[in-house]
C-alpha positions in Angstrom: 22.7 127.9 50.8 21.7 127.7 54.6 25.1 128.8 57.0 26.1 126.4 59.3 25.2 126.7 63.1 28.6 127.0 65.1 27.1 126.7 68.4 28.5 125.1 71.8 28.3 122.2 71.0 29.4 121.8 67.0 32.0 119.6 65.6 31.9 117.7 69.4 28.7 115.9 69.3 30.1 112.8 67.7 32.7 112.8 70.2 30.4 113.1 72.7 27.8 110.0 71.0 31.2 108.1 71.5 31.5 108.4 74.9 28.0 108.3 76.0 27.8 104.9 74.7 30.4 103.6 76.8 28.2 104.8 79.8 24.9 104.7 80.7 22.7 107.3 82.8 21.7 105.0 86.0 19.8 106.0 88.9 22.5 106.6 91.1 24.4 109.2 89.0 20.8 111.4 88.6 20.4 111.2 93.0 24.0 112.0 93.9 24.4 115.1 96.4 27.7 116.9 97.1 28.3 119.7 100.4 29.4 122.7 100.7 33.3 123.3 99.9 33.7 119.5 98.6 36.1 119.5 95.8 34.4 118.5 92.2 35.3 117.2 88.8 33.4 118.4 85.6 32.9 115.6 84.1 30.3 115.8 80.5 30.3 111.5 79.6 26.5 111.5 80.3 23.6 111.3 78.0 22.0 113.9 80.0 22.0 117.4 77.8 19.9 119.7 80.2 22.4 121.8 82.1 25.5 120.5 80.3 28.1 123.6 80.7 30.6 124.7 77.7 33.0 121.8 77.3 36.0 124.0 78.1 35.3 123.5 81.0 35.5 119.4 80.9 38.0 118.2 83.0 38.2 121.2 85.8 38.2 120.8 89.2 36.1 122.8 92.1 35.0 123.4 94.7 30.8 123.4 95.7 30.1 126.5 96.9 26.1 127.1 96.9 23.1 125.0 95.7 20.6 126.1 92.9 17.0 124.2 92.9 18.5 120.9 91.3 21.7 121.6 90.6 25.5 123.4 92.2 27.0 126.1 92.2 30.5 125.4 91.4 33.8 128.1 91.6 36.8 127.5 89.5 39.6 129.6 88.7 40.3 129.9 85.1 43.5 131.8 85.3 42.8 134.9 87.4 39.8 135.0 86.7 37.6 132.8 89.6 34.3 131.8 87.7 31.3 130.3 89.1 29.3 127.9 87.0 25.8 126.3 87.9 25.9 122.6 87.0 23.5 119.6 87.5 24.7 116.8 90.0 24.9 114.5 87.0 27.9 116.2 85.1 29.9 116.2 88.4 32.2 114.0 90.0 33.8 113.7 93.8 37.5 115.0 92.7 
């Protein structure tokens, strides 16, 4: 018998099917740019995988704190702890 994989992303990808649905990845969503110290939203509704972060962290806000080829660098505080995470344009929203 083959163990199961209990990755990231296990027991949510249904969920996630769900929601992508609803939406579609358009042009403008791939294009969008943000500035420095703008406050963000993690949002993960799009069909685009590359880059998708943990989905703990769905729902967070931000703020835009550096830029990495493609994609921002983004600081949150998760308690005490401040974290930074490196996230694609397309799974971020103006907050």
């Amino acid at each position: 018998m083959v163990k199961r994989s209990l990755g990231k992303m296990s027991k949510r990808s249904r969920l996630l099917r769900k929601r992508i649905s609803e939406r579609r990845l358009g042009i403008p969503r791939l294009v969008k740019t943000f500035e420095l110290g703008q406050a963000v939203c993690i949002d993960l509704k799009s069909g685009y995988f590359s880059g998708m972060t943990h989905p703990r962290y769905r729902g967070r806000r931000g703020v835009v704190v550096g830029k990495r080829g493609k994609a921002y660098i983004v600081e949150i505080h998760d308690y005490k702890a401040t974290k930074r995470l490196i996230i694609p344009a397309v799974h971020l929203e103006l907050a």
